[in-house]
C-alpha positions in Angstrom: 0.0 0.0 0.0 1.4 3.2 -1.0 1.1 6.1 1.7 3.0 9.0 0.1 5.1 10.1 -3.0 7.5 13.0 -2.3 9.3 14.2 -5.9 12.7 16.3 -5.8 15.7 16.3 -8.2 15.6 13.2 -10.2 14.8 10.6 -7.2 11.0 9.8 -6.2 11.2 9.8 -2.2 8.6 6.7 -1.6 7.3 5.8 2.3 5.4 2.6 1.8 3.0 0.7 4.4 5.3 -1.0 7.1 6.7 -4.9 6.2 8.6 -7.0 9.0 10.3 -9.2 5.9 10.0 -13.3 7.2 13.5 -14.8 5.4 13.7 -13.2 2.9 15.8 -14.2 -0.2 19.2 -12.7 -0.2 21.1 -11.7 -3.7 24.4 -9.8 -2.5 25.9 -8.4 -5.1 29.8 -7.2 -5.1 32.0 -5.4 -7.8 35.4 -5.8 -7.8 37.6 -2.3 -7.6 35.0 -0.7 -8.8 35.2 3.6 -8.3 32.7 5.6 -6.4 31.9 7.6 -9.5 31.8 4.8 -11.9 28.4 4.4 -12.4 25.6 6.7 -14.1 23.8 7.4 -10.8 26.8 8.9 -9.7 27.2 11.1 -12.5 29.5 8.5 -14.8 29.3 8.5 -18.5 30.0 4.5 -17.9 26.6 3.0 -19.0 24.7 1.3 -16.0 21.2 1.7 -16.7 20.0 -1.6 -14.9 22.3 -0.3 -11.3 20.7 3.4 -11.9 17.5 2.0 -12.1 18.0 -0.2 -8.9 19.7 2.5 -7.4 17.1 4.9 -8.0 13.9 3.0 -6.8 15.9 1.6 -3.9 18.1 2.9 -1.2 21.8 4.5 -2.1 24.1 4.1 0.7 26.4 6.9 0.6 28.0 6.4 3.6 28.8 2.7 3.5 31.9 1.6 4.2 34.5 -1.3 3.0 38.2 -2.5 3.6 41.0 -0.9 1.1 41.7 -4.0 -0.6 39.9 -7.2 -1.7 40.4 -10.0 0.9 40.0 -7.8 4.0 36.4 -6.5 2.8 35.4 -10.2 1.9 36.5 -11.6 5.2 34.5 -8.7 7.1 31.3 -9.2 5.0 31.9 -13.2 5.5 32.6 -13.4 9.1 30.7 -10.0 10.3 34.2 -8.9 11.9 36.7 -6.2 11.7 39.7 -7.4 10.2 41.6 -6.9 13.6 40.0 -10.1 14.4 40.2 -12.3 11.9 44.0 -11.2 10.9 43.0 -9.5 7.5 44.8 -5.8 8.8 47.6 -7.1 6.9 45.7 -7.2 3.6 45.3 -9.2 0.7 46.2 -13.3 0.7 48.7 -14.0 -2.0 48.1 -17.2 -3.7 50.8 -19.4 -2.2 49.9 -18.0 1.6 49.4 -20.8 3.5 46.3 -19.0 5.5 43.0 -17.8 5.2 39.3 -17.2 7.2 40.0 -19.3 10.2 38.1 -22.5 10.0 36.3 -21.0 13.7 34.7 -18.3 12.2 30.8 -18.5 11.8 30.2 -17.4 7.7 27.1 -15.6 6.7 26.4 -18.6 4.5 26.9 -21.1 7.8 24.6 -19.0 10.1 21.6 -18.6 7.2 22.0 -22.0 6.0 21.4 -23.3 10.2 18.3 -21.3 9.4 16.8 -23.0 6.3 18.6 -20.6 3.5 19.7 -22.5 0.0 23.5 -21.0 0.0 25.3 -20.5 -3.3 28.1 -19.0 -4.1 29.1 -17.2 -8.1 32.1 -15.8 -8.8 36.1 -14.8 -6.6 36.3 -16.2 -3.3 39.4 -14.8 -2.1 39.8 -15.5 1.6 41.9 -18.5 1.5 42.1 -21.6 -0.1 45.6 -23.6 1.0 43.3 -26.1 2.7 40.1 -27.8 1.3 38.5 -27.0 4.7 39.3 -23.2 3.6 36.9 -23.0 0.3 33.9 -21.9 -0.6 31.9 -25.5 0.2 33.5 -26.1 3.4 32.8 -22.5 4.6 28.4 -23.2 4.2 27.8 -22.5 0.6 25.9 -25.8 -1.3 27.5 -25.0 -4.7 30.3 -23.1 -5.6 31.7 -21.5 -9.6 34.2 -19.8 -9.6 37.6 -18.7 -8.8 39.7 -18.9 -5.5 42.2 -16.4 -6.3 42.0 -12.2 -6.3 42.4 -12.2 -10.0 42.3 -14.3 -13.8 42.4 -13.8 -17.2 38.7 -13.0 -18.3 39.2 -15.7 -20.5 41.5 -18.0 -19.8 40.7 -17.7 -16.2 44.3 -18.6 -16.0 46.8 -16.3 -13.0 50.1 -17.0 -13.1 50.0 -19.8 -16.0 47.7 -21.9 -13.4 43.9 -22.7 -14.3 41.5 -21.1 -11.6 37.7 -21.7 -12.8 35.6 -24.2 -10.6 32.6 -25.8 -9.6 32.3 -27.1 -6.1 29.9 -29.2 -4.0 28.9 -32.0 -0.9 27.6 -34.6 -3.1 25.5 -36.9 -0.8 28.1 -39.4 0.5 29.6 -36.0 2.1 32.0 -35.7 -0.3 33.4 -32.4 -1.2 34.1 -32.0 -5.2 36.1 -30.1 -6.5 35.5 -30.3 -10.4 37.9 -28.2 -13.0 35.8 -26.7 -15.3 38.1 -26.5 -18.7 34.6 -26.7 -20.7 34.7 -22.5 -19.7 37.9 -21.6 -20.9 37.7 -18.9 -23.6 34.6 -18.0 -22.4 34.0 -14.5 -20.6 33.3 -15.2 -17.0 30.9 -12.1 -16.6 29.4 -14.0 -18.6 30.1 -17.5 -16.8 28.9 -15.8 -13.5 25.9 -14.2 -14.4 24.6 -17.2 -16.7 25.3 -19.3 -13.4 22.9 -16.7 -10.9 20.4 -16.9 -13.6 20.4 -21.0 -13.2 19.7 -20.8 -9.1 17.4 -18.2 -9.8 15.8 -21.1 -12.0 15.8 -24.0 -10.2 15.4 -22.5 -6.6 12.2 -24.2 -5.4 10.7 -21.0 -3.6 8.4 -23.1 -1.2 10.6 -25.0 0.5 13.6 -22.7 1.4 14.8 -18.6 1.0 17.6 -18.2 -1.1 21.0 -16.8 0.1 22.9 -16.3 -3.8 26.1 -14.3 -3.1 27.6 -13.3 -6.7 30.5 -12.0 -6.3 32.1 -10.6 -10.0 35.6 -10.1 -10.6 34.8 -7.2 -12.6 36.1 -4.3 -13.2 39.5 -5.6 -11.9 42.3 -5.7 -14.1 43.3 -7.2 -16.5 41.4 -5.1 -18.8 39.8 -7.4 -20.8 36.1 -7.3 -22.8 34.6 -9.1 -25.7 35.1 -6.8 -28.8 31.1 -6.3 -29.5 30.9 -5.8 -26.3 33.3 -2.6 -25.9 32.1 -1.5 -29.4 27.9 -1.3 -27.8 28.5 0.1 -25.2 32.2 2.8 -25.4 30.7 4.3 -28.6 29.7 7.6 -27.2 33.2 7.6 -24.9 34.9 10.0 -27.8 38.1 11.3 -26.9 38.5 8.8 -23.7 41.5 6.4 -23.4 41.2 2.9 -24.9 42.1 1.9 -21.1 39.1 4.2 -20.0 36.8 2.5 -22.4 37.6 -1.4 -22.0 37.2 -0.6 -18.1 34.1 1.3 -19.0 32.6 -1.9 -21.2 33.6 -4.3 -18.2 31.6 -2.4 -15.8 28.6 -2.1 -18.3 28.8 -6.0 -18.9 28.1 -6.7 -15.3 25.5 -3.7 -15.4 23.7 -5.9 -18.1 24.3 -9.2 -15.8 23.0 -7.5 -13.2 19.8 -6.6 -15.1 19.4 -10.2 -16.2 19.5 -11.7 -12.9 17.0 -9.2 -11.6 14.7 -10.0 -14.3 15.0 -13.8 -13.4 13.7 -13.0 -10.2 10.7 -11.5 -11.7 10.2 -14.1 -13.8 10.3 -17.3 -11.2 8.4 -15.7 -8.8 11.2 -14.2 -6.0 11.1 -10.8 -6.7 8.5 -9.7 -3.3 10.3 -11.5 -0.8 13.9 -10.5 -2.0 16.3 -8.0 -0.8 19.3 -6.8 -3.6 22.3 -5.4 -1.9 24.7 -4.2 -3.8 28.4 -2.8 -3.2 32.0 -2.6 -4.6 34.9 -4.4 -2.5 37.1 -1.2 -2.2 37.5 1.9 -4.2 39.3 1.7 -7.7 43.3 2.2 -7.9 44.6 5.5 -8.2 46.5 5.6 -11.5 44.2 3.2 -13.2 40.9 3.5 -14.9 38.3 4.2 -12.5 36.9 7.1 -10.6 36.4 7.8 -6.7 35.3 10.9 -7.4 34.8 13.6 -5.8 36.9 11.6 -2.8 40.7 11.8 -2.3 42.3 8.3 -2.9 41.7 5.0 -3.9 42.7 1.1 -3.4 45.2 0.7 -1.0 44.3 3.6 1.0 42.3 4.8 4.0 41.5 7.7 2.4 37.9 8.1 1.4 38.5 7.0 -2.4 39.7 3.7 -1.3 37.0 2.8 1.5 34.1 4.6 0.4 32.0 2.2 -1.6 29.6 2.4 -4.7 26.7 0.7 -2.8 22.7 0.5 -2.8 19.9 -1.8 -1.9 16.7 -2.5 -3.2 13.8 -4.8 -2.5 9.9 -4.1 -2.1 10.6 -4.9 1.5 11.8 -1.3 1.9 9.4 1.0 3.7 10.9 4.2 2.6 12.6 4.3 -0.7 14.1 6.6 -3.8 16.4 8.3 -1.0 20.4 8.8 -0.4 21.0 7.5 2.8 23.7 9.0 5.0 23.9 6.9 8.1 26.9 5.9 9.0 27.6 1.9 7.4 30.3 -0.7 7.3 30.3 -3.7 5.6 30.7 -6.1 8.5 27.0 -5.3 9.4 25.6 -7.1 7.1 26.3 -10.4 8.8 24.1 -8.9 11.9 21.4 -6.8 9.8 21.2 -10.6 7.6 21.0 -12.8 11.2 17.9 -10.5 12.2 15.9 -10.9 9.0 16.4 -14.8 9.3 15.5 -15.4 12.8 18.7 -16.7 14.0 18.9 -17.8 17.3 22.8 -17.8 18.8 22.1 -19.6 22.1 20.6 -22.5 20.1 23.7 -23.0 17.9 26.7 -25.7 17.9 29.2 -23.7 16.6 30.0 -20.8 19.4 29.6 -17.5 17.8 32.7 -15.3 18.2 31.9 -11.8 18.7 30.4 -9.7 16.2 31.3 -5.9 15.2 28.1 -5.4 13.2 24.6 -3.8 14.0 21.4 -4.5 12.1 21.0 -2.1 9.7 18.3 -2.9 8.1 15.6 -0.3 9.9 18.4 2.4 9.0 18.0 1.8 5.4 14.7 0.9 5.5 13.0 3.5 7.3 16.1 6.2 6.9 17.2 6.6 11.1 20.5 5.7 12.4 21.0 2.3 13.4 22.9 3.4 16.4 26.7 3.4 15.1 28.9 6.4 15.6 32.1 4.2 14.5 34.1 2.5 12.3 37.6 1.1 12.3 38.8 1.3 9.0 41.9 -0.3 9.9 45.0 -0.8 12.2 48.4 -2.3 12.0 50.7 -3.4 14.4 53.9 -4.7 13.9 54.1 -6.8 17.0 51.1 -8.9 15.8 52.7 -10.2 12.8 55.5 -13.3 13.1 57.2 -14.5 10.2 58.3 -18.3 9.5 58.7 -20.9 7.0 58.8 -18.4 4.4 60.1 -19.6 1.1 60.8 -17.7 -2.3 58.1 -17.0 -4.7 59.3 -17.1 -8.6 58.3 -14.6 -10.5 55.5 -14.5 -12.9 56.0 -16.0 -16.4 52.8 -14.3 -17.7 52.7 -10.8 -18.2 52.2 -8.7 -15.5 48.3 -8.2 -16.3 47.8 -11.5 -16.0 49.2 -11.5 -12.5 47.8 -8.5 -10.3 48.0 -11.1 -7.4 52.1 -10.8 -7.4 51.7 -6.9 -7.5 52.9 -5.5 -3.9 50.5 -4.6 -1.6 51.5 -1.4 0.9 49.1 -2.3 2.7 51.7 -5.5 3.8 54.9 -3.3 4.5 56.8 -4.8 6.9 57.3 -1.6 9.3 53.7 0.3 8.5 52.1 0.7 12.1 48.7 2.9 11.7 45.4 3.8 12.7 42.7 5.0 11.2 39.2 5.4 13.0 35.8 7.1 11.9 33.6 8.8 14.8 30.6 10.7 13.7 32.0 12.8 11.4 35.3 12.7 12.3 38.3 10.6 10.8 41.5 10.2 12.0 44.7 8.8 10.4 47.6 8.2 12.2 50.8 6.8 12.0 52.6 5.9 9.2 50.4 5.1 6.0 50.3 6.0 2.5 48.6 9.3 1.5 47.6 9.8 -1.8 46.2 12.6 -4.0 42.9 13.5 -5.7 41.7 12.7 -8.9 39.4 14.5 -11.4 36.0 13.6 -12.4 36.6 12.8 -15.6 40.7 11.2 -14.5 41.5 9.3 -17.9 42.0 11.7 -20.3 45.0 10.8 -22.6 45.8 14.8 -21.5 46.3 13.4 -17.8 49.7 12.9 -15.9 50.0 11.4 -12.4 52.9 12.4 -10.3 54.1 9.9 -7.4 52.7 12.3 -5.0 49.1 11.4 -6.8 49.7 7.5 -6.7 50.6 7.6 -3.5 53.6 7.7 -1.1 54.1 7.1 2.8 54.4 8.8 5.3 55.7 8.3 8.9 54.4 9.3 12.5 51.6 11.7 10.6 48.1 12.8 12.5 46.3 13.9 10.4 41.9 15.0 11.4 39.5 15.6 8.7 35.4 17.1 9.6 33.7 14.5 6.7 30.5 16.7 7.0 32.5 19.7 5.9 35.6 18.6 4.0 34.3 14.5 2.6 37.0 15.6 0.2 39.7 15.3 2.9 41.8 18.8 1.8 41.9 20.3 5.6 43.6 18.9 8.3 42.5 20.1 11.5 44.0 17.9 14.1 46.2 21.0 15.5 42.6 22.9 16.4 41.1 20.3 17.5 43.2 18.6 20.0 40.4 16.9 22.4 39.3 15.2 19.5 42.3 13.5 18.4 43.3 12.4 22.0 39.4 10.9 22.5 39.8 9.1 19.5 43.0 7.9 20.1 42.3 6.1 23.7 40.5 3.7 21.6 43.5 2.4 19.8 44.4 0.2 22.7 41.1 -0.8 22.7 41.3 -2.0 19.9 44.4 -4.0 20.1 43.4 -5.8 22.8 40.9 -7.9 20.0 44.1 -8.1 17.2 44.6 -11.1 15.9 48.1 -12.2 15.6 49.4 -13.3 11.9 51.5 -15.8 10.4 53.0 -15.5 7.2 53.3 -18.5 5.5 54.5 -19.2 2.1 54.5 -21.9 -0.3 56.5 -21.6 -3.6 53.8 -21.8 -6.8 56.6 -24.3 -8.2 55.0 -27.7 -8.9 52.1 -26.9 -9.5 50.2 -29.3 -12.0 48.6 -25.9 -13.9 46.1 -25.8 -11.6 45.3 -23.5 -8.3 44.6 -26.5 -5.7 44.3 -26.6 -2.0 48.0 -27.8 -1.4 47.8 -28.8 2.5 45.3 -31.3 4.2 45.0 -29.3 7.6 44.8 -26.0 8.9 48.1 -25.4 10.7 
């Protein structure tokens, strides 16, 4: 029942009678180093009309908030926990790390399955894989396709010479399997993942159980890579834009028209009423590549803004108020909380003890448009002291080129002395330590005019406070820590706070030599 219609700029602000949503079916949606400008609702001339129109007649978060880099933001979504707990501070797992999500973490698939969910799983995993215990199946998802790894060839799902596409299962002996899919190679796995969504969609039998489908793309990461009718519909109007700028534009519209597909799947099987969309990128897209995170300063890697300030929205019929820009404050890990409420969960009843969550339910917030009570976020910290070193071995070099192989690329994120902290309250945000700073961009950043200096794509910097008002400067330009003194210090005596719940890290490696051209689990226990 529709109470009132409120109409301003191009959004249609829509309060609808009140729903209490009874397990509903979940479609999470994530984009992989995908810019906060890099879509048309955000002003983009990167064609998204299936997101704009989600976008539009949901709920944009525009205060939602991510990790910097790939792993950490999957973890937190997976586990509902900062990384300080689960060890992802340090950043990204290379492919030969002999770690991941630690096997006692409770997953968001785990806890909704326990509660009568279907759980499936399209697309990069990227939390650990060295043990079979580690993957997708093993972590609560039914079925698995996809890719363990950060990062593959679009069509030879190949990184680092090594095959990486897969389909995984309990088959009803209890048997996980693990089965290579070759048949794929050459084709695009945009492509791959959203034919896959469209499938579950299919055969999801409605009355018996809600639907959990988390479809993770790889896109737009690098390497830059789109089927050539595909960059030709849809980079046409891009005149005067970089060839870069357009195939990352064309990846981004691919997805946009996945997206749409799976959406109209829903219609058409009958999910549509009881589902909640969420969309959201992993991390902000790099400085110095083809993206845009404007009108923020930074990008991947970073704390600033441009690197944790996600491209996110939701949308279902569930919503009571919709066609609004929401500005309460949001991090990612609350999903696992906001996602435990809708299904009913009931902790004290469970097997598996439930470590400590970080999250809050969110989903009045969104729905209605109040606060859902947080006035924090920890973006991130770093300790040296919590990170021990062994049995490391040396990594080879990549044969492939270097696009194939953004895994190998270094993270700053993992340098050895970095110690930081970096802390949201209200609307301040503090940085301190030593971390890399980077610059802004323009709107429009990929003009073949455009030259980045080093100061632009980042450089660190040691023992630096540094205070920025978000209400008044989201753009990060002033730093005000000198003038406002009390504030630093109160947000500061939470640092050892915070420590006190760090997790401490291992570094394991395991050479990529030997392997049989195939990414495999390569141990048969977790350490």
């Amino acid at each position: 029942m529709l109470l009132t219609l409120v109409y301003f700029a191009a959004f249609t602000y829509v309060v609808h009678a009140s729903k209490v949503p009874t397990k509903p079916n979940i479609i999470f949606i994530v984009s992989d180093d995908h810019g906060y400008q890099d879509a048309g609702f955000r002003g983009s001339d990167i064609l998204t009309p299936n997101m704009d129109r989600l976008a539009k007649e949901g709920v944009i978060l525009d205060r939602h908030y991510v990790m910097p880099q790939c792993s950490p933001t999957r973890a937190s979504l997976m586990s509902g926990r900062y990384p300080i707990r689960t060890g992802f501070w340090k950043g990204n797992i290379k492919p030969t790390e002999e770690w991941g999500l630690n096997l006692n973490e409770t997953t968001i698939p785990e806890m909704l399955k326990r509660n009568g969910y279907a759980t499936h799983a399209v697309g990069k995993w990227h939390v650990g894989f060295y043990t079979y215990d580690h993957t997708p199946a093993k972590r609560g998802f039914d079925t698995f396709l996809g890719c363990y790894l950060g990062s593959q060839g679009y069509f030879s799902h190949k990184n680092s010479k090594n095959y990486d596409m897969r389909e995984e299962y309990i088959d009803k002996r209890g048997r996980l399997v693990d089965n290579i899919r070759y048949d794929l190679e050459d084709k695009y796995n945009t492509d791959i993942f959203t034919k896959r969504a469209i499938d579950i969609i299919s055969k999801h039998n409605k009355d018996e159980k809600s639907l959990f489908l988390y479809l993770a793309y790889t896109s737009p990461h690098a390497p830059l890579q789109v089927p050539a009718d595909k960059y030709e519909k849809y980079t046409s109007h891009m005149v005067g834009e970089t060839t870069g700028r357009r195939k990352f534009a064309a990846m981004v519209s691919v997805m946009d028209e996945g997206i749409g597909e799976v959406v109209d799947a829903l219609d058409q099987y009958g999910l549509r009423d009881n589902t909640i969309i969420v969309f959201t990128s992993d991390n902000g897209a790099l400085v110095g590549g083809k993206g845009s995170n404007y009108p923020f300063r930074g990008g991947k890697i970073s704390l600033f803004e441009g690197g944790v300030r996600s491209l996110s929205f939701v949308n279902s019929p569930l919503l009571e108020v919709t066609g609004y820009t929401n500005k309460h404050l949001h991090h990612v890990v609350d999903w696992f909380t906001t996602f435990q409420y809708l299904a009913g969960d009931q902790t004290h009843q469970v097997k598996k003890p439930q470590l400590p969550l970080d999250g809050y339910n969110i989903w009045s917030s969104i729905s209605r448009n109040i606060s859902s009570g947080r006035q924090e976020v920890l973006l991130n910290m770093r300790e040296s002291d919590h990170v021990k070193a062994f049995n490391i071995e040396t990594i080879p070099a990549p044969e492939d080129s270097l696009i194939e192989n953004a895994e190998y690329q270094p993270s700053r994120l993992d340098a050895k002395n970095d110690e930081f902290f970096v802390l949201i309250w209200n609307n301040w945000k503090l940085l301190t330590g030593s971390y890399v700073v980077q610059g802004w961009g323009p709107k429009y950043p990929l003009a073949q005019s455009l030259s980045l200096s080093t100061d632009d794509l980042g450089r660190n910097v040691e023992n630096t406070t540094m205070l920025f008002n978000l209400e008044s400067d989201p753009r990060e330009e002033r730093n005000v820590a000198s003038s406002n003194m009390d504030v630093v210090q109160r947000m500061l005596r939470r640092q050892s706070e915070y420590k006190a719940n760090m997790t401490l890290i291992y570094h394991r490696y395991k050479s990529s030599a030997g392997k049989t051209g195939v990414w495999r689990p390569w141990r048969e226990h977790e350490h």
